[in-house]
Every structure is written in C-alpha cells, then in structure tokens.
BAFI-3210 file (N, C-alpha, C; in Angstrom, 3 decimals, decimal comma, padded with zeros to 6 digits):
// residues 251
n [1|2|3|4|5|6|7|8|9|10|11|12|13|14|15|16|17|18|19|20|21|22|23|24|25|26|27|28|29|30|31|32|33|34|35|36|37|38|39|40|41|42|43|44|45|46|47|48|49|50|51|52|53|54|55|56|57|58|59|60|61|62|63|64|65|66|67|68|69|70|71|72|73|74|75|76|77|78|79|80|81|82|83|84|85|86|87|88|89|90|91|92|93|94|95|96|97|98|99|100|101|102|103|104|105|106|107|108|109|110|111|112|113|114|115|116|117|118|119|120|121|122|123|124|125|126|127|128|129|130|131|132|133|134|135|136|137|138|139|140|141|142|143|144|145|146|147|148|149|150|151|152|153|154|155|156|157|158|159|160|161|162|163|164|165|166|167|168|169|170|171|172|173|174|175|176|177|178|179|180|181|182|183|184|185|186|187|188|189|190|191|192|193|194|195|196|197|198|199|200|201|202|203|204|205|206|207|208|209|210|211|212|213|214|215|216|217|218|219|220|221|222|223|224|225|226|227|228|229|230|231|232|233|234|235|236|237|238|239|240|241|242|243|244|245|246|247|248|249|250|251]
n.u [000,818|002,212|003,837|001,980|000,763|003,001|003,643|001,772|001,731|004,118|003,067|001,542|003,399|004,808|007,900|011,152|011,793|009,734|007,679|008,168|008,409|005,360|003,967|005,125|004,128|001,598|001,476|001,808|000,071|000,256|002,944|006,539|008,541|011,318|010,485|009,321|011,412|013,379|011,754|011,436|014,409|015,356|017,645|016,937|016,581|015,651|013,361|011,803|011,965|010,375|008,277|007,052|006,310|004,380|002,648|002,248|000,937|-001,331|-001,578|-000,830|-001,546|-000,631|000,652|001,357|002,046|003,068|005,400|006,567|006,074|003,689|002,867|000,064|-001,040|-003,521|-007,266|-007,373|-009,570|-008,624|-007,163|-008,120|-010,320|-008,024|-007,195|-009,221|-010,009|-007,633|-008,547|-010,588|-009,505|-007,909|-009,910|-011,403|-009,342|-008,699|-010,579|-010,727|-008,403|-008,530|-009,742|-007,125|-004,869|-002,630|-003,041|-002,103|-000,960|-000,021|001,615|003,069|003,971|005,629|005,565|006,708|005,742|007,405|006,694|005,253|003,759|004,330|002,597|-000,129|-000,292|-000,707|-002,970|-004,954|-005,001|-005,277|-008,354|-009,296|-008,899|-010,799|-013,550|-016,784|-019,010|-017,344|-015,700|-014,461|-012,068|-011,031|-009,146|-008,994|-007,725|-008,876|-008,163|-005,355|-005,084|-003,879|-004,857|-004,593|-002,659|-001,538|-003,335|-005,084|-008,013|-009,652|-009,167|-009,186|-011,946|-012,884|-011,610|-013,676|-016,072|-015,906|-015,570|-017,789|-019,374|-019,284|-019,866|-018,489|-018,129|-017,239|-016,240|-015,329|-013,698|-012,307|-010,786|-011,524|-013,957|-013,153|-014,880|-016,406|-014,988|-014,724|-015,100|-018,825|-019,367|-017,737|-018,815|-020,501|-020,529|-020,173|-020,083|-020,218|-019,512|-019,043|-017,715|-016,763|-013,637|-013,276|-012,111|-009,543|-007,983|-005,522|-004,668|-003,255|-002,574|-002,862|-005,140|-005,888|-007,804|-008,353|-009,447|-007,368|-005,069|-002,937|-003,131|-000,965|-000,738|000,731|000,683|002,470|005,988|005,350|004,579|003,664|003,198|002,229|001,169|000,326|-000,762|-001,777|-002,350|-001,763|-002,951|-005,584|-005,394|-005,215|-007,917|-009,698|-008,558|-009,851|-012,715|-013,416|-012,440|-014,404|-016,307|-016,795|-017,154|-018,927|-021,509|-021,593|-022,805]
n.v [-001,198|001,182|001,836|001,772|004,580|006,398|006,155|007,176|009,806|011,175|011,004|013,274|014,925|015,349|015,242|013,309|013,508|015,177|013,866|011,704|012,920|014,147|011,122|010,552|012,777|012,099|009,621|010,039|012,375|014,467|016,759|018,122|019,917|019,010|016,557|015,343|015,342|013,550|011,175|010,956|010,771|012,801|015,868|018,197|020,840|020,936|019,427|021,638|023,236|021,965|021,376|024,197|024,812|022,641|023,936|026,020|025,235|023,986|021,761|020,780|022,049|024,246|025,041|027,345|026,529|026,554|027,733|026,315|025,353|023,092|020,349|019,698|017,088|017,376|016,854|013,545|013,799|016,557|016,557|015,743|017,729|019,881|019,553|019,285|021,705|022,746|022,070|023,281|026,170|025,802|025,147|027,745|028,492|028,159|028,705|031,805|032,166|031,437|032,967|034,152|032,927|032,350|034,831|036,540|035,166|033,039|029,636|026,934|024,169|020,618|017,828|014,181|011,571|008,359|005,831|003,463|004,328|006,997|007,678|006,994|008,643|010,978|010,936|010,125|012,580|014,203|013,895|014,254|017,235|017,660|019,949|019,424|018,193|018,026|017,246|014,697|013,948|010,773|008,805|005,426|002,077|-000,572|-003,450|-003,287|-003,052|-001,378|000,254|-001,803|-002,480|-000,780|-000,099|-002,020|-003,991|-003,022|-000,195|001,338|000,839|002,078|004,761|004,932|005,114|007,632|009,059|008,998|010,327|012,554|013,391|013,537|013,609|011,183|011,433|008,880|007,565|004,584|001,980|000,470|-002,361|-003,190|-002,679|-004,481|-006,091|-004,273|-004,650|-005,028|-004,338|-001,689|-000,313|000,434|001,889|004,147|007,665|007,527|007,765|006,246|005,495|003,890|004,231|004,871|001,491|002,021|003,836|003,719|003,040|002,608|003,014|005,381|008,495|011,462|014,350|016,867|019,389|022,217|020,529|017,697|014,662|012,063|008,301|005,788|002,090|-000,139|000,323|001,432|004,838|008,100|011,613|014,731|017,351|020,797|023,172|026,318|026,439|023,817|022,201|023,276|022,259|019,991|019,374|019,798|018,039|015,547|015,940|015,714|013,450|012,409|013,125|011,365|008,602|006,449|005,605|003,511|001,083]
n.w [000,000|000,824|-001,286|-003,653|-002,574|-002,488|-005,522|-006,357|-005,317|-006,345|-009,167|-008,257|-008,747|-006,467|-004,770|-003,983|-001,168|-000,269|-000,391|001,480|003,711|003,890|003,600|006,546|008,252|008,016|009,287|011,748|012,573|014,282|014,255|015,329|013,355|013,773|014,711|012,768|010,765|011,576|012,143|009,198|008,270|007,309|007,410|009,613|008,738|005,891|006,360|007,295|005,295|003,792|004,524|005,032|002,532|001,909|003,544|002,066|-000,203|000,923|001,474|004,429|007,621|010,391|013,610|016,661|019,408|022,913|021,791|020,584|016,440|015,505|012,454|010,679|008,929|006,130|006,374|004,011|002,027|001,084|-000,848|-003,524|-003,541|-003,614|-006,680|-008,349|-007,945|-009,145|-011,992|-012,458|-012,132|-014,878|-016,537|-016,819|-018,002|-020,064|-021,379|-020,878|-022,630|-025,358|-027,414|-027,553|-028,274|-030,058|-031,788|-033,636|-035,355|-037,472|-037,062|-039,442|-039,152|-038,729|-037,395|-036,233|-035,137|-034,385|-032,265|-030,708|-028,419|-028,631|-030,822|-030,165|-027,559|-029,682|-030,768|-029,014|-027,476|-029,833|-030,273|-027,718|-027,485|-029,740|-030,885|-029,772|-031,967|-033,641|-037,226|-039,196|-041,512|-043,023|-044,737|-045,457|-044,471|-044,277|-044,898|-043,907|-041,241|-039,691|-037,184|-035,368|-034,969|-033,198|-031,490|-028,510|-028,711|-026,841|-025,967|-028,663|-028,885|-026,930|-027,711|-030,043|-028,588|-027,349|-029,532|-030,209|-028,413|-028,246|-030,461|-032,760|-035,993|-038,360|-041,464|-043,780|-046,730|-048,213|-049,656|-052,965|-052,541|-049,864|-048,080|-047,048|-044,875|-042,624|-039,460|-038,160|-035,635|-034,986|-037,009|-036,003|-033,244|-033,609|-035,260|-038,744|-042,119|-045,070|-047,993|-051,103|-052,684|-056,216|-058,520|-059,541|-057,673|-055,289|-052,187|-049,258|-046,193|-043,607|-044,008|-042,187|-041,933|-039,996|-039,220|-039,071|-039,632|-040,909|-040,643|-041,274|-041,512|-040,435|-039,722|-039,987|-041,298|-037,852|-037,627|-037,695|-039,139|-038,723|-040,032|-040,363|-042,526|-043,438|-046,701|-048,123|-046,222|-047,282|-049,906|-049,915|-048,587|-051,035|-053,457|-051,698|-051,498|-053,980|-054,636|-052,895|-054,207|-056,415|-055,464|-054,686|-051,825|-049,201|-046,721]
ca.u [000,000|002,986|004,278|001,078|000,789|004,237|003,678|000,788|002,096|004,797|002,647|000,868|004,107|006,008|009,213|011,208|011,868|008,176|006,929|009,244|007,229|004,014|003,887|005,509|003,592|000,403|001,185|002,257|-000,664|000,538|004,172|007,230|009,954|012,134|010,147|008,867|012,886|013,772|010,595|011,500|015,127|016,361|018,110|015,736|016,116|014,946|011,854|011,385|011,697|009,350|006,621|006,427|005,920|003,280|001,921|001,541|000,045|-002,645|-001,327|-001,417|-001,692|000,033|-000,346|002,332|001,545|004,259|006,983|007,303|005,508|002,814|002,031|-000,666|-002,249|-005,430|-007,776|-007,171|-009,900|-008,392|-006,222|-009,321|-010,481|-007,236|-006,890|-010,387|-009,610|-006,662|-009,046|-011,636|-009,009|-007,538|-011,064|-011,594|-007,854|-009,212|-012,080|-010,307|-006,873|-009,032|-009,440|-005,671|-003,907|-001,930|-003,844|-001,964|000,125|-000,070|002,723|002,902|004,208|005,437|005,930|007,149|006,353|007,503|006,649|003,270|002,863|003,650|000,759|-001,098|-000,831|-001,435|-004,315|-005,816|-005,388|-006,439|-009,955|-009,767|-009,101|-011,836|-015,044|-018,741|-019,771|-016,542|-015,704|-013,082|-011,990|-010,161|-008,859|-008,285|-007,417|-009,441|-007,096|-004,045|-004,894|-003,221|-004,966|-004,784|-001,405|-001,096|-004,288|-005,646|-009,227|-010,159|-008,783|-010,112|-013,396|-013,005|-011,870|-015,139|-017,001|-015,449|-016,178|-019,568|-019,907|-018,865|-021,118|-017,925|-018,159|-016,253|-016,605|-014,303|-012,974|-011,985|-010,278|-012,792|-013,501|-012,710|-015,768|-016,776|-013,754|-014,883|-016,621|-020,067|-019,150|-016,518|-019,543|-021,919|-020,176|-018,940|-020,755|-018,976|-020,311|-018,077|-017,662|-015,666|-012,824|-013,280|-011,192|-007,956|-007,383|-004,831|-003,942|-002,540|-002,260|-004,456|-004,851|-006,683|-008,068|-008,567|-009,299|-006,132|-003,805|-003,156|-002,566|-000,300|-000,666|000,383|000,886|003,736|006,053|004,459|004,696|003,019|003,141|001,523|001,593|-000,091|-000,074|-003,241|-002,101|-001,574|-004,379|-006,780|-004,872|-005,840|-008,825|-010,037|-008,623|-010,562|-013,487|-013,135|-012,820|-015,672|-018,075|-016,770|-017,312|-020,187|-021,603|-021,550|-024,057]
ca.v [000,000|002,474|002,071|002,742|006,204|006,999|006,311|008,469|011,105|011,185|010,981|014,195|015,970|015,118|014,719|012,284|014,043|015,494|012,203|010,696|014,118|014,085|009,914|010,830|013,332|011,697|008,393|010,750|012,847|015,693|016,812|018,744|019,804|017,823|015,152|014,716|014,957|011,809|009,689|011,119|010,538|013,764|017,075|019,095|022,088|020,163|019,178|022,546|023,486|020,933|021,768|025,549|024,699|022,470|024,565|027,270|024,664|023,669|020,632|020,532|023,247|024,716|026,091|027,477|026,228|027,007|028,379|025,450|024,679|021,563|020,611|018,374|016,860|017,800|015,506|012,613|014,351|017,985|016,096|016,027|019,039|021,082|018,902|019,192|023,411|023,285|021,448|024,512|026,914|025,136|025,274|028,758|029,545|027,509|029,950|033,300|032,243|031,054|033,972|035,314|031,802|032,898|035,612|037,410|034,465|031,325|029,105|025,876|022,797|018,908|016,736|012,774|010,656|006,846|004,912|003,117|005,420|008,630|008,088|006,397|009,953|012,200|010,270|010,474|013,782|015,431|013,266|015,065|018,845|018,468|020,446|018,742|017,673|018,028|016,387|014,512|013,399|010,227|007,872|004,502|000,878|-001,535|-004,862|-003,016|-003,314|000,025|000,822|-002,530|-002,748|000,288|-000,072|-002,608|-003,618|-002,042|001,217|001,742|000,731|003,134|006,008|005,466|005,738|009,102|010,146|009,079|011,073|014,040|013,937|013,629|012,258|010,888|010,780|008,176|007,064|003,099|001,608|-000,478|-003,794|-003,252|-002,489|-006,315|-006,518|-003,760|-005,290|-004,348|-003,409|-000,809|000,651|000,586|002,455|005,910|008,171|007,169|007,507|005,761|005,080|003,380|005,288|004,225|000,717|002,465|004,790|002,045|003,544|001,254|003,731|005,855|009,848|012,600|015,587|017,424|020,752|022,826|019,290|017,006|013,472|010,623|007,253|004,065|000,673|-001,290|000,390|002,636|006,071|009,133|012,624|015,558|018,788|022,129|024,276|026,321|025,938|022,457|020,951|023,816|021,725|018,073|019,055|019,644|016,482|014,699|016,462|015,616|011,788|011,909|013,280|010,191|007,463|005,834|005,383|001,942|001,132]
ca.w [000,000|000,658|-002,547|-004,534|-002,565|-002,854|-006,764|-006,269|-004,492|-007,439|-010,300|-008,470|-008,477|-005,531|-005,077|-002,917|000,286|-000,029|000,163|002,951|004,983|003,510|004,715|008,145|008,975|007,737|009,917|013,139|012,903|014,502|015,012|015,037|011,975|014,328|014,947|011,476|010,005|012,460|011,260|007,682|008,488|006,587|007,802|010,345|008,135|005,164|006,929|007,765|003,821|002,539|005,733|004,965|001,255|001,822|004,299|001,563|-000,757|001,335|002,262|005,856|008,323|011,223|014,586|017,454|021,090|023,872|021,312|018,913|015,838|014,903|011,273|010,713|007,310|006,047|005,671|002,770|000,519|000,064|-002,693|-004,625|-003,528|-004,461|-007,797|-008,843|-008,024|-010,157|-012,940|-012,382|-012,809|-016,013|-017,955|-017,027|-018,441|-021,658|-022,065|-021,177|-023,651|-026,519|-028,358|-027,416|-028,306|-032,086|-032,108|-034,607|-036,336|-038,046|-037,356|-039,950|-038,702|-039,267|-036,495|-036,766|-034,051|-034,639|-031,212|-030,668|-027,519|-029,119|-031,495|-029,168|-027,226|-030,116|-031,086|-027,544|-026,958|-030,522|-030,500|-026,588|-027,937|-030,459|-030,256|-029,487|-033,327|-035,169|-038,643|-039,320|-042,750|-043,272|-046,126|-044,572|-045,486|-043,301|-045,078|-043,695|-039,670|-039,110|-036,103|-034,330|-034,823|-032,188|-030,186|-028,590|-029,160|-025,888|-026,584|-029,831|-028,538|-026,132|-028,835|-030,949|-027,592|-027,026|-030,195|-030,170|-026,942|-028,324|-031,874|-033,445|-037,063|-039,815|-043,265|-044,604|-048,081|-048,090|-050,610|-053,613|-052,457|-048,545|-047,170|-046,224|-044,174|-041,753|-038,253|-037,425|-034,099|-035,119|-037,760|-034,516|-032,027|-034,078|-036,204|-039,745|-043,185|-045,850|-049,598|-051,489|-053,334|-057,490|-058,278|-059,767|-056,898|-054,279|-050,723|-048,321|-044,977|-043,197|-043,971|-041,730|-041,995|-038,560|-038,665|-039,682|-040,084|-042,225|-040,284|-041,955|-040,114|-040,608|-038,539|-040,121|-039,882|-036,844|-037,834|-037,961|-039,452|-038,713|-041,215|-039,765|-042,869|-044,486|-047,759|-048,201|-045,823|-048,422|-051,176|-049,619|-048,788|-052,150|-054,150|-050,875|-051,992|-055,384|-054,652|-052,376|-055,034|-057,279|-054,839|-053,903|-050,231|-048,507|-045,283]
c.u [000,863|003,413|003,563|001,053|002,088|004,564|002,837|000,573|003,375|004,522|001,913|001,789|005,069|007,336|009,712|011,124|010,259|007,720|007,098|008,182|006,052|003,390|004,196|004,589|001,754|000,632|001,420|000,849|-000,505|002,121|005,209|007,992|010,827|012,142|009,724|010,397|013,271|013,169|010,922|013,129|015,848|016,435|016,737|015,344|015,655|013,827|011,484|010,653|010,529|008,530|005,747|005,648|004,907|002,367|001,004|000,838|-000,661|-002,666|-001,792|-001,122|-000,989|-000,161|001,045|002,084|003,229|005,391|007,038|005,655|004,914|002,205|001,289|-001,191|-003,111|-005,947|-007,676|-007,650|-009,508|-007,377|-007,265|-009,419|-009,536|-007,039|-008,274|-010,347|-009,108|-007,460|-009,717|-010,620|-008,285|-008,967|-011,009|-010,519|-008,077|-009,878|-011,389|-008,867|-007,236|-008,740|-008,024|-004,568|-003,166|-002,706|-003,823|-000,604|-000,301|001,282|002,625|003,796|004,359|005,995|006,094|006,645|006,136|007,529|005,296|002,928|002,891|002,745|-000,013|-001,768|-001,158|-002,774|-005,492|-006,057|-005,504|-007,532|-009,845|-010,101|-010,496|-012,536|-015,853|-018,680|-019,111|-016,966|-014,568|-012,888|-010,931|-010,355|-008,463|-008,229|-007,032|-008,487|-006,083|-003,917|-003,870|-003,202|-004,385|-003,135|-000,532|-001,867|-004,866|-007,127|-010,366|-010,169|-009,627|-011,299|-013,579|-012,982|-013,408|-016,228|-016,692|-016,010|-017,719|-020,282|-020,095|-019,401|-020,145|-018,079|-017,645|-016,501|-014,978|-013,801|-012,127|-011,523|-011,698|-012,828|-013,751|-013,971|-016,303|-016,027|-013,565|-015,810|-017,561|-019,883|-018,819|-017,841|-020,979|-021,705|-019,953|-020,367|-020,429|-019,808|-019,228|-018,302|-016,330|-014,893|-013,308|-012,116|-009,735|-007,468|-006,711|-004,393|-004,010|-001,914|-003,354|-004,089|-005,937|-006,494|-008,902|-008,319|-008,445|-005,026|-004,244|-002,463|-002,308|000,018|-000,743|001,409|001,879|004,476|005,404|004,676|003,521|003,382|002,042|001,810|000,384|000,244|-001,291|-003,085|-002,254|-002,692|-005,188|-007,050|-005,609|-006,939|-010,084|-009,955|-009,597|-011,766|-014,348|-013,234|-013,803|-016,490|-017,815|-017,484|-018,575|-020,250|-022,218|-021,668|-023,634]
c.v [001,263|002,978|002,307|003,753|006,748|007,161|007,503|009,858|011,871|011,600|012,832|015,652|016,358|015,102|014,020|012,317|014,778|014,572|012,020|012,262|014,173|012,672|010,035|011,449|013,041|010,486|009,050|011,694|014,319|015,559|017,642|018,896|018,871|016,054|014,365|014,383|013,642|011,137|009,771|010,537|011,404|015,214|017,973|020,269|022,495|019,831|020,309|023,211|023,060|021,359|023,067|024,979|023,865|022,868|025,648|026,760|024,326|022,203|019,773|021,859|022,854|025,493|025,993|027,336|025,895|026,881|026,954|025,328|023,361|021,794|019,340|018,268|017,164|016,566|015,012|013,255|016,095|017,590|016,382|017,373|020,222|020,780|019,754|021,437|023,915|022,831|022,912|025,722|026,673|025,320|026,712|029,781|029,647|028,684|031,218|033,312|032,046|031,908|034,588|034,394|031,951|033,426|036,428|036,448|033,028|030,827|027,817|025,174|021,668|018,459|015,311|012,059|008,809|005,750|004,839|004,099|006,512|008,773|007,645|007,837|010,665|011,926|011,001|011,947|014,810|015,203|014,222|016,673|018,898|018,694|019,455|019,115|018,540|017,337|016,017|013,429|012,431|008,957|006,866|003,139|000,029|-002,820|-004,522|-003,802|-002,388|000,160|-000,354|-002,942|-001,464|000,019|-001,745|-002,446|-003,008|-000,681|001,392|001,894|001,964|004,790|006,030|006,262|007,154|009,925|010,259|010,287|012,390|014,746|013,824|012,697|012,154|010,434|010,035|007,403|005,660|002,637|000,424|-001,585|-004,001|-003,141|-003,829|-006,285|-005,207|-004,586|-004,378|-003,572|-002,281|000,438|000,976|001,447|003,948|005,996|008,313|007,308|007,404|005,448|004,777|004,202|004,228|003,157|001,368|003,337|003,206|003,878|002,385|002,166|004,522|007,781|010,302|013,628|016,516|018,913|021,760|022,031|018,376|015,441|012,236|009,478|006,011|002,841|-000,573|-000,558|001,167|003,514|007,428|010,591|013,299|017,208|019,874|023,185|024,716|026,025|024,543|021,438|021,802|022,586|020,182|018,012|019,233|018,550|015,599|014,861|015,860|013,821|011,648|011,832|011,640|008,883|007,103|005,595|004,324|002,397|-000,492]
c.w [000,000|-000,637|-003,370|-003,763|-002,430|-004,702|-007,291|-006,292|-005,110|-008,186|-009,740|-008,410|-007,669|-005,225|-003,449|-001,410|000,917|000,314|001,124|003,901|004,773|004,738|005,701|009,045|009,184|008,814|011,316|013,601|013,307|015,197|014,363|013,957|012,969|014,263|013,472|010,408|010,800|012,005|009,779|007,536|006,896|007,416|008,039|008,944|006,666|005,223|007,183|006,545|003,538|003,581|005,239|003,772|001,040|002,396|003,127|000,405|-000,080|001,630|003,596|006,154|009,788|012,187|016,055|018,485|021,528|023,029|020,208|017,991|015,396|014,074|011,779|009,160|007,400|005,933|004,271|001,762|000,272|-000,870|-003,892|-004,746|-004,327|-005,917|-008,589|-008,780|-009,013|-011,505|-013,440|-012,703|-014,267|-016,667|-017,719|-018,147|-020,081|-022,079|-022,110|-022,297|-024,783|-027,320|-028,382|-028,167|-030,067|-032,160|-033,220|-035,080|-036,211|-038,394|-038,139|-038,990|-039,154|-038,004|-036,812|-035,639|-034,958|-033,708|-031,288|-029,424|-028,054|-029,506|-030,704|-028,609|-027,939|-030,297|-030,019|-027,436|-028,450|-030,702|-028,854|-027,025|-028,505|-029,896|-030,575|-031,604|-034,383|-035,961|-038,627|-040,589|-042,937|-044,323|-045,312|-045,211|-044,632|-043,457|-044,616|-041,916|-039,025|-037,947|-035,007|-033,948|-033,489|-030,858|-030,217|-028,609|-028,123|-026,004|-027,421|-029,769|-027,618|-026,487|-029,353|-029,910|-027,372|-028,132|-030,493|-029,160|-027,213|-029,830|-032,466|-034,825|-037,715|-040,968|-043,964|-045,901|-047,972|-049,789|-051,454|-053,070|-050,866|-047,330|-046,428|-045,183|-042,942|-040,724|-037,634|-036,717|-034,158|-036,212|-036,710|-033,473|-032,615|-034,853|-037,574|-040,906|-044,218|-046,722|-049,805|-052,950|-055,380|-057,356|-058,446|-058,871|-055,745|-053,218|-050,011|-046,342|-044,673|-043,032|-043,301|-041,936|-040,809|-038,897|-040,035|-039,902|-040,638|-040,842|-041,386|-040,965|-041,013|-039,535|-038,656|-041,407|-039,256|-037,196|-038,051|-038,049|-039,498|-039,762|-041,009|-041,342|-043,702|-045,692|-048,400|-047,776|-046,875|-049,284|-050,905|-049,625|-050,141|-053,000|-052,938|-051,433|-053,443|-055,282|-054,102|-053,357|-056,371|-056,764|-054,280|-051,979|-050,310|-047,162|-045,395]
res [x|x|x|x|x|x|x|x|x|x|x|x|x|x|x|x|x|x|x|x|x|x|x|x|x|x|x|x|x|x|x|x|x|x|x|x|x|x|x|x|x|x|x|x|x|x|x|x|x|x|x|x|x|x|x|x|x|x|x|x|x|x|x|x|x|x|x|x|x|x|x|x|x|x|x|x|x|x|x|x|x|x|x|x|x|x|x|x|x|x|x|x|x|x|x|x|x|x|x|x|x|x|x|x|x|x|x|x|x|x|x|x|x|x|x|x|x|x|x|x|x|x|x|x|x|x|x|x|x|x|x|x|x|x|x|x|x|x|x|x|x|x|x|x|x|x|x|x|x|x|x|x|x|x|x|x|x|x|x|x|x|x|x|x|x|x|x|x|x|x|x|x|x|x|x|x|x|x|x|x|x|x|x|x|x|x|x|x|x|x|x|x|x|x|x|x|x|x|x|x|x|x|x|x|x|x|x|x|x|x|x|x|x|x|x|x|x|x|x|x|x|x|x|x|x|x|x|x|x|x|x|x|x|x|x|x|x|x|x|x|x|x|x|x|x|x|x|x|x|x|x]
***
C-alpha cells in the first residue's frame, strides 16, 4: 500500500523528500519539523523546507503552542479538492486564452512521431481537444490493420465511444472492395459515413483531416506525421473532396 501512494504522491508531483514528509507526517498525525525529520530521516532544516511549502500549498496546516511549531495533514480528501480546483481553474484559463492563443500568427508545422505510444498519445489527446460535433476526414485501409497494430481492441473501442460522446463524425474514403472486411461493431459504435474510393485509386495507410492538419498514419512500420499548414491541408482538402463526389456510399 505504501508504494502505490508513494507512486501516487509522485505521479501528483512530488518529489522524494516530499513524500518521505508528507507519509511521516500523515502516519504521526501531529508533530514537530524535528520530529517529522527523524521519522522522515532527513536534515531538520529540510523538513522545515518541505513543511512551509506544503503549508503554503494547502497541504497541511500549522499552529504554534508554547513556542514550537505543529504541522498536521489535512484531511485525505483535500487532494481532490485542491486537484479538482486546479481542474476549475484550467477550464476557465481555456475559455479566457481562446481567443488570445496565435492571435496574430499562423505558425505551420510537421511533427514525426515513430513509437506506438507517441501516437497512441497524439491520437488520444487530438480526439480530446476536439469540439462537441466536429468532422473529421479520413482515407483509410481496413485490409491493412493500421490501427490494431497500435491499439488494442479495448482502446479503440473506447476512442469510438469518445467520439460518439462528443457527436464527433467521420466521413471516410476506403479503398474499392474493402468495405466487407470492416466489423459491425466498429460501424456501430462511431458516427462514420463511408464510400468506397473508385477501383484504380490504391492507398494502403491511413490519412486525416482534422481541422487545420493534415494526419499521416500508418501501422507497419508505426509512424506518424503531422503537417499544420493552411495551404496544403486547403490543397488536400479539395482532391478529398473531389474523390468523395466520385465514390459511392456503402451502409
């Protein structure tokens, strides 16, 4: 049990000697910088450091009876509490930076990542950014097994659900032929409307169209490119355009 809240108490930012006082002073209840550097078994004036500083985070609190100081923890749930604070100030920051964020410049962009977690994370967190009942345009090529080759089939299941949640939908372009070889499930859970590209067009990877980027993704090998540039996504999204109105829609 120590060691999950010391992983805990890590993951929320901690650091080691914080911990070793945080746990001390949490299993002591109430007690001195002295007494809490001995149970912590680091330099009094170290314990003294790390006390104030969680004192002035909201940590625990403090109180002077006959000439010495006693910290004590707060109770277990002001973790939440201050977390769930810092959450509340984080959306508000969202809302008041929106309009200010490149306010007066457009920077282009290409990024590479080539590990199954990097994409894993961009993935995750640009289906998080989007807005309530985006669009999202992608060319894909169900015989490849792109995705599964990154995610498992939990995950993924768990993406569509997200985007279902969020109205997000996708109009996608499939190679001729390929549509059989999609599972139900996967056309049950998302909001997707797909045709099949004419026979002589071949793709073999998976392209998006998000917004203001251009996503390049594919699953053997792992890789993905991202390209941020108005020009260019204009440019894509027109030939996309242009194949859609060719292609038939498949239900």
């Amino acid at each position: 049990m120590l060691k999950k809240i010391r992983d805990n108490l890590k993951e929320l930012g901690f650091k080691t000697n914080e911990i070793k006082v945080y746990i001390s002073l949490t299993k002591m209840g109430e007690a001195t910088a002295s007494q809490v550097a001995k149970r912590a078994d680091i330099p009094r004036t170290t314990a003294i450091g790390i006390l104030e500083k969680l004192k002035k985070e909201n940590y625990l609190t403090a109180n002077r009876y006959r000439g010495a100081t006693y910290y004590w923890i707060e109770a277990p749930h002001i973790l939440v509490d201050l977390y769930q604070n810092k959450i509340e100030i984080a959306k508000d920051l969202n809302i008041i930076l929106s309009d200010l964020y490149r306010e007066n410049a457009s920077f282009p962009f290409t990024k590479v990542f080539d590990t199954r977690s990097g994409i894993k994370h961009f993935i995750e967190k640009t289906l998080t950014a989007l807005k309530k009942n985006s669009i999202i345009y992608t060319i894909d090529s169900p015989n490849r097994g792109n995705y599964t080759k990154i995610y498992s089939e939990n995950i993924e299941s768990t993406i569509s659900k997200q985007k279902k949640k969020k109205g997000i939908v996708t109009y996608t372009l499939i190679p001729f032929g390929s549509f059989q070889n999609i599972a139900k499930h996967k056309l049950e859970s998302q909001d997707i409307i797909i045709r099949e590209m004419p026979e002589k067009i071949k793709f073999c990877s998976s392209l998006w169209i998000i917004d203001d980027m251009i996503v390049h993704f594919s699953g053997n090998p792992p890789f993905l490119t991202v390209t941020k540039h108005e020009a260019i996504v204009a440019g894509m999204k027109n030939i996309y355009d242009f194949i859609w109105s060719v292609s038939p829609e498949r239900k």
